[in-house]
N, C-alpha and C positions, 0 to 999 in steps of 0.2 A: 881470555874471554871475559867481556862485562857482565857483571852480574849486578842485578837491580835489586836494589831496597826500597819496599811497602814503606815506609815509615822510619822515624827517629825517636832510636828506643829511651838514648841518655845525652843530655848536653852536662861537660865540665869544661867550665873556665876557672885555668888559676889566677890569682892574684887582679883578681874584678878592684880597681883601685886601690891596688898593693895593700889593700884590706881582707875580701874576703876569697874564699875559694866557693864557685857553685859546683854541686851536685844535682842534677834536674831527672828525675825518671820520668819518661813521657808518658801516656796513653797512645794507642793506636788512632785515634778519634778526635777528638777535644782537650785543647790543653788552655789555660787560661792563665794567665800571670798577672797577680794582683798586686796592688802596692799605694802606697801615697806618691809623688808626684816628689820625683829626686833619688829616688830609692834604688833605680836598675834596673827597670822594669826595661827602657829603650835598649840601652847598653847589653842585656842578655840577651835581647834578639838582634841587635846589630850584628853583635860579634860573629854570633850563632850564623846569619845570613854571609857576613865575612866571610868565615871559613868555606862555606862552601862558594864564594866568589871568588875567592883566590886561587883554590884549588879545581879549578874548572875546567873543563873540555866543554865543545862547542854541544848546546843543546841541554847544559846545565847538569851535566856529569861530574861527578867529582869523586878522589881518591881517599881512601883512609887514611887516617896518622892526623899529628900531635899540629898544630899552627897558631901560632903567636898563642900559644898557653890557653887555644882550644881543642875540642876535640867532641866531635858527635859518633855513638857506636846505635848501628841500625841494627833493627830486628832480625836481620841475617847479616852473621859476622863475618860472610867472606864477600859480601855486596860490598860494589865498587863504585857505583853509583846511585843517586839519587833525583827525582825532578824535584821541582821547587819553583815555586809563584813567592813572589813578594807582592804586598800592596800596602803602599804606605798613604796615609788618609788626608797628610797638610798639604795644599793647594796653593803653593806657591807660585807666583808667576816665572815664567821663564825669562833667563837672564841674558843677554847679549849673546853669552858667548854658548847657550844653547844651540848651536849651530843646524845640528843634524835633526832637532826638531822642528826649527825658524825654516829649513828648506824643504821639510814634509809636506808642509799644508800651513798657510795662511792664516787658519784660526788656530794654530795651535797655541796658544800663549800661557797653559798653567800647568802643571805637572798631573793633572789628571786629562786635560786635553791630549796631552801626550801619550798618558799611560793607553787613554781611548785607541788614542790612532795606532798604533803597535795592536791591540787587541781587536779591532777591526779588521787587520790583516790574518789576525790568528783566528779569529771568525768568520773567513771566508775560506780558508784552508781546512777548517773542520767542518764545513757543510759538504766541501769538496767530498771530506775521505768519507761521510754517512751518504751523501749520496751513490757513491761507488759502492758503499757495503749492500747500500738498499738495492741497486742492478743484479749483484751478484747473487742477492737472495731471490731475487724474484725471477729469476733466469731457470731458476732451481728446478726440477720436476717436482719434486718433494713439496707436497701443499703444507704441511707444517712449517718447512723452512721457509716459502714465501711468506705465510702469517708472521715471521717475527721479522719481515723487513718493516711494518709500521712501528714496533716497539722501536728501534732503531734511532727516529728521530722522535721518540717522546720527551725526551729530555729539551732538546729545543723548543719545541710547543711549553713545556713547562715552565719554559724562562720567558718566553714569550707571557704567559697566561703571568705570573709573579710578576713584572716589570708593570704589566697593564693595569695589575690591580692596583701596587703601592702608587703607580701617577697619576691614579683616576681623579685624586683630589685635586689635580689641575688641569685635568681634560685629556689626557695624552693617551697616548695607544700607539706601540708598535707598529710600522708599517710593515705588514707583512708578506706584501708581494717584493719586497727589495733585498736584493740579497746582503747590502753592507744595513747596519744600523741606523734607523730615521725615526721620525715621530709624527705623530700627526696631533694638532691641539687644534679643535674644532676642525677647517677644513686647512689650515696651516703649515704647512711641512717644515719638519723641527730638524736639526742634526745634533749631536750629542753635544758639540760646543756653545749650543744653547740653552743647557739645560741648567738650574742652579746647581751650587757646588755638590749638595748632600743628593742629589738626584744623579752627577754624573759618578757619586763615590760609590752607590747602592749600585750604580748599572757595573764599574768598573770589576766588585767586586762577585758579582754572581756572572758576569758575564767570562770572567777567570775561571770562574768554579763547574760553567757550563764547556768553556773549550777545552777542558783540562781533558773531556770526551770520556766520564769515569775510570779514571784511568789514577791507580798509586803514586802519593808523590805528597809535599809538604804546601801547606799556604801558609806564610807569615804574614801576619796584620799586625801593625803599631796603631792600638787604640783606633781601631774601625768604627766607632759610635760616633768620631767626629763627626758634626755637622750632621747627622743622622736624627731624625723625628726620634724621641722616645718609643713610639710602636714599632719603628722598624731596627730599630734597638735591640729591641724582644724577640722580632723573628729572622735575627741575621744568622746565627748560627744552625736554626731548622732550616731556611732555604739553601745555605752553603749544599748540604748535605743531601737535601732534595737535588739539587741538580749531580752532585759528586760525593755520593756515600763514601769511596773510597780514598778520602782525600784526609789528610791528618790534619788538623788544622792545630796552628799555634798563632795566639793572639796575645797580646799585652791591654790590660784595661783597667781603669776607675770608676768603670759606670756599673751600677747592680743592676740596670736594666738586662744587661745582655747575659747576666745567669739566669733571669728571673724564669724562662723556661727550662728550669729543667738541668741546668748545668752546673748547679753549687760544689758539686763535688771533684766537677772538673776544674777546679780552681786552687791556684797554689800560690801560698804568699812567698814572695822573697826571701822573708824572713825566715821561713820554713825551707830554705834551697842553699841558705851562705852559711859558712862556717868562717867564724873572724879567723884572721891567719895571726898566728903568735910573731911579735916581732924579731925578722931575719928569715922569717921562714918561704922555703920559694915555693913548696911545692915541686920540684923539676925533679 
């Protein structure tokens, strides 16, 4: 029988450039890996994301034990699996042989256009499953159990309400009678592959955090401040959590902006997680 794991309680990697071994204790919450630029800060969450890529079932399941000299232990030790979001923040264009995005849709041409289109589809599936929750409660006899089919979709209104504010400096606003994602700049209609990069990286990333539907499970971000305004810098880790308190977040960063609310303590240097390995030693 599968059993689900809240969170990732320790990451160790041995021989992180037949140099060091890591030991990482997580938080339930907020984890933040700091470092200068060359240090392992990608490298630890690569691997980290690795391991559970390789060892995968459909739906982002994954099994215990030891892989390529990692190994993650969940806050329940007989959990077999885990969910887990990746978003990584560089905007590259897609390359030729990106096939299966090049025949999605027309505009998709940079790795967050794409990241878009995939989560558009997971955004029409999660309005799907609240609006069946919201029938089933309102069918109810039970007047208290109808009253909590509008809490239901507050989280969506919430994201709605956060997306409108941070784009209001260029006129934009959520079209809100559509059910895929659109924009509106003045009387304009916008689609997300027309939005700048730091605009489509903010939508990609709360719009994860809101289909995740509060629901337990891991977000890896590699340096999410890219291209992101320094204000919204500051309030990237409070809106995650606004929309998916239940979400562990693990991020890699350079920027003080993104402790500056509140999170200093959720921060761990590198150098505080490696232990140099003695030469010959494997660790195994």
């Amino acid at each position: 029988m599968e059993k689900p794991a809240n969170y990732i309680r320790r990451i160790e990697i041995e021989n992180l450039w037949g140099r060091f071994h890591i030991e990482w204790d997580l938080r339930p919450d907020v984890n933040i890996l700091s470092g200068i630029n060359g240090v392992g800060k990608t490298t630890i969450l690569n691997r980290s994301v690795s391991y559970l890529e390789d060892l995968s079932f459909p739906g982002g399941k994954i099994t215990n034990g030891v892989r390529d000299g990692v190994r993650l232990f969940f806050d329940n030790p007989e959990a077999t699996f885990i969910s887990y979001d990746v978003i990584r923040s560089y905007d590259r264009p897609l390359v030729m042989g990106d096939f299966t995005a090049r025949m999605a849709d027309r505009n998709v041409k940079s790795e967050l256009d794409w990241q878009l289109y995939l989560l558009q589809r997971r955004y029409l599936d999660y309005q799907v499953n609240i609006g069946n929750r919201m029938i089933e409660l309102l069918a109810s006899d039970d007047e208290a159990v109808r009253n909590r089919a509008s809490v239901i979709s507050r989280s969506k209104r919430l994201f709605q309400d956060l997306i409108d504010e941070l784009f209001s400096y260029t006129r934009k606003r959520i079209d809100r009678k559509r059910n895929d994602i659109a924009f509106y700049q003045d009387d304009e209609l916008l689609f997300p592959h027309q939005l700048s990069s730091g605009e489509k990286q903010m939508l990609v990333i709360l719009l994860t955090a809101l289909v995740q539907d509060n629901k337990h499970g891991v977000l890896f971000m590699d340096e999410p401040e890219a291209s992101l305004h320094i204000e919204w810098q500051q309030k990237l880790i409070a809106m995650i959590r606004q929309l998916n308190p239940n979400v562990q977040i693990i991020l890699t960063t350079h920027s003080p902006a993104v402790i500056m609310e509140g999170w200093l303590d959720a921060v761990t240097e590198v150098s505080d997680i490696a232990t140099a390995l003695i030469p010959g030693q494997t660790n195994s």
